[in-house]
C-alpha positions in Angstrom: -20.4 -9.7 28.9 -22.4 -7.6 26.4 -21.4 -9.5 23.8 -22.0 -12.9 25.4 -25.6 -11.4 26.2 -26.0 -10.3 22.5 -24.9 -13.5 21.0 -28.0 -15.4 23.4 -30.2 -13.5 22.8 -30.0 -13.8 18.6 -29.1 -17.6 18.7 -31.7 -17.9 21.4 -34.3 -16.3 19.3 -33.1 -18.0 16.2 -33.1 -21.8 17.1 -34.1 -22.0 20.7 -32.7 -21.1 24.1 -30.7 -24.2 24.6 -28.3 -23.5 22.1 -27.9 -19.9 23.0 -26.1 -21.2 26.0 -22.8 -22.0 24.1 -23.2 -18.8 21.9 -23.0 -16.6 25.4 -19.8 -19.1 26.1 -18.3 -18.5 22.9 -19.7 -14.3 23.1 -17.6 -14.1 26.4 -14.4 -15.7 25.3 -13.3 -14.8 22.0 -13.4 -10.8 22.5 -11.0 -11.4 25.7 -8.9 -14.0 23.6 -9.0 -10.9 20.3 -7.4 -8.9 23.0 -5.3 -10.9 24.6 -3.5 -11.9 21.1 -3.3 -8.6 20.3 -1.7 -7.3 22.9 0.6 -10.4 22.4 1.6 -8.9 19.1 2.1 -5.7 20.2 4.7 -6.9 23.3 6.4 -9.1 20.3 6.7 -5.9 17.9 8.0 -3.8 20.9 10.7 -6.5 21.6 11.6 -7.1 17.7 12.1 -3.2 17.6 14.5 -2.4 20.5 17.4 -3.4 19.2 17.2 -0.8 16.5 15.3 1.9 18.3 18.7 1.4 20.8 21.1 1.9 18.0 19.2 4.9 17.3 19.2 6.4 20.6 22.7 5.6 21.1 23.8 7.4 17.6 21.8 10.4 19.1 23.6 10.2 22.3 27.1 9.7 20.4 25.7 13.0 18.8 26.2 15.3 21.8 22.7 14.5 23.3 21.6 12.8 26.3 19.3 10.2 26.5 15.8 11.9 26.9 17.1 14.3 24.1 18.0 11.3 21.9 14.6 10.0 22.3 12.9 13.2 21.6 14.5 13.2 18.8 13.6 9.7 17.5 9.8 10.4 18.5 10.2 13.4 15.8 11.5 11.8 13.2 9.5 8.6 13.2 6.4 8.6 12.2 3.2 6.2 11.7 2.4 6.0 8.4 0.5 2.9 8.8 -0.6 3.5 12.5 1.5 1.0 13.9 4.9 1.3 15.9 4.4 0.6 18.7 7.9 1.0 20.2 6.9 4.6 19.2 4.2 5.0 21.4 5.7 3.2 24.5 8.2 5.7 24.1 6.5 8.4 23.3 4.1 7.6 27.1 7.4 7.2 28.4 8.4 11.1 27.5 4.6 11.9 28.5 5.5 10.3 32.4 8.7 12.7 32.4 6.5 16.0 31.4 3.9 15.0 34.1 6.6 15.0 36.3 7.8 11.5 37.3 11.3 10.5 37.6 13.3 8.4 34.7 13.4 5.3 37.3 9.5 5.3 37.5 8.9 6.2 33.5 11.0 3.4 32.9 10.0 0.4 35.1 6.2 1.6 33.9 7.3 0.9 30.7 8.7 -2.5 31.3 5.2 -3.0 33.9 3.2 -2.0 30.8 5.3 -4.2 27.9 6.1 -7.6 30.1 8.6 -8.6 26.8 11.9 -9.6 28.5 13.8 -7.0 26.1 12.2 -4.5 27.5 13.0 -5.5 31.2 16.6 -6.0 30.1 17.0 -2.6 28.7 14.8 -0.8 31.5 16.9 -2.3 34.0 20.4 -1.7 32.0 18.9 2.1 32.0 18.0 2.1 35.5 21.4 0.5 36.7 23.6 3.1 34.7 21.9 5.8 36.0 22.0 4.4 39.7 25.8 3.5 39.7 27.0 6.7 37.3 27.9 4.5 34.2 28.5 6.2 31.1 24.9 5.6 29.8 25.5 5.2 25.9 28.3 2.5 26.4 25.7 0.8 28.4 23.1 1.1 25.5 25.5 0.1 22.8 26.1 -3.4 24.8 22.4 -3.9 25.4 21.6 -2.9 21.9 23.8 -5.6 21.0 23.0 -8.2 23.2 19.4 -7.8 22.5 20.5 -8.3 18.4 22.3 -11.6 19.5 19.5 -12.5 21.8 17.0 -12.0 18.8 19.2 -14.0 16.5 19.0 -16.8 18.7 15.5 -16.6 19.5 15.6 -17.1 15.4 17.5 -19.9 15.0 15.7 -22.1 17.7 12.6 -21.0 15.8 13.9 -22.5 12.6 15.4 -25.7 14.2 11.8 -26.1 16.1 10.3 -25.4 12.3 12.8 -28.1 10.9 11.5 -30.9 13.6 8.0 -30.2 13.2 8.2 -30.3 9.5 10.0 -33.8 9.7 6.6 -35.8 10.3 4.6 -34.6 7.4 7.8 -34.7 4.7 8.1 -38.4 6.3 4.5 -39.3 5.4 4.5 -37.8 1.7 7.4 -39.5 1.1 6.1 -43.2 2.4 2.9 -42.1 0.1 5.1 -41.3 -3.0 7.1 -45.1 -2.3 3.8 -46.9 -1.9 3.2 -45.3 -5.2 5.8 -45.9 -6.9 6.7 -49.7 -5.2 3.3 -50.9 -5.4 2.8 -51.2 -9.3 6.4 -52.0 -9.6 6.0 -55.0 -7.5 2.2 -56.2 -8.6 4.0 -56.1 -12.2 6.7 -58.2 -10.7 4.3 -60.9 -9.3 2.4 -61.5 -12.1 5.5 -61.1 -14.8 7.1 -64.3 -12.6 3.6 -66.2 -11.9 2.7 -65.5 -15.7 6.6 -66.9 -16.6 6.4 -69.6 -13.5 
């Protein structure tokens, strides 16, 4: 709103108050639409990043811990040299929830309430489920680490074939453009080779 205000009031004062009216439209979309994509590309990193943070807690697990010592673990060895993992700070709010005294259950479907990415509602549910029915917890890990890798492979390949079908139109057009060029003098030296000869 502030910035929607802002933006009428300098284009207003600029040029007159008729055009400030789209610069308070455009002021009030584009910081909800900055936000919007970047929380987009912080759910997308989060899914992208499961599979291996999995594999990780799992190798911790296989190491004698359990699975809230496995991620403690991971939260101490990673670190943010850039300032971006986000998987890392999910996580590291989900430990924060258990300190503050909430159960796994709740931590968890938070989590997958806070990154709506369907990875993370996969494993928060796998999680949830093998604590509920007394499942060994890192065999369950192990197949959702996996599934999510085969998941993400697939999600891969249909972006390539999609990538594939939307690049047929433009390699279709270059390529009538390089005929025409290459047919056109061809054939305007044919017609006048046979009506010079005729």
């Amino acid at each position: 709103l502030l910035a929607g205000l802002s933006m009428f009031l300098l284009v207003g004062s600029w040029f007159s108050w008729w055009a400030g009216i789209p610069a308070t439209a455009l002021g009030l979309v584009l910081p909800y639409d900055k936000i919007r994509n970047m929380a987009h590309v912080r759910i997308r990193a989060v899914g992208r990043a499961l599979p291996t943070i999995t594999d990780l807690i799992v190798l911790g697990m296989e190491a004698g811990l359990d699975f809230v010592g496995a991620v403690k673990l991971l939260l101490a060895k990673t670190t943010t040299s850039d300032g971006k993992m986000p998987i890392r700070d999910e996580l590291l709010t989900f430990m924060n929830q258990l300190q503050l005294g909430r159960t796994r259950r709740v931590a968890l479907a938070n989590m997958a309430q806070r990154v709506p990415a369907d990875s993370v509602r996969s494993f928060t549910t796998a999680v949830i489920q093998a604590e509920e029915k007394g499942m060994p917890l890192r065999d369950v890990l192990r197949i959702q680490a996996d599934v999510l890798r085969h998941k993400r492979v697939q999600e891969a390949e249909e972006y390539i074939s999609n990538a594939n079908l939307q690049m047929m139109a433009p390699i279709t057009i270059i390529i009538m453009a390089l005929l025409a060029v290459i047919v056109v003098p061809v054939l305007c030296t044919m017609d006048n080779a046979l009506a010079g000869g005729g």
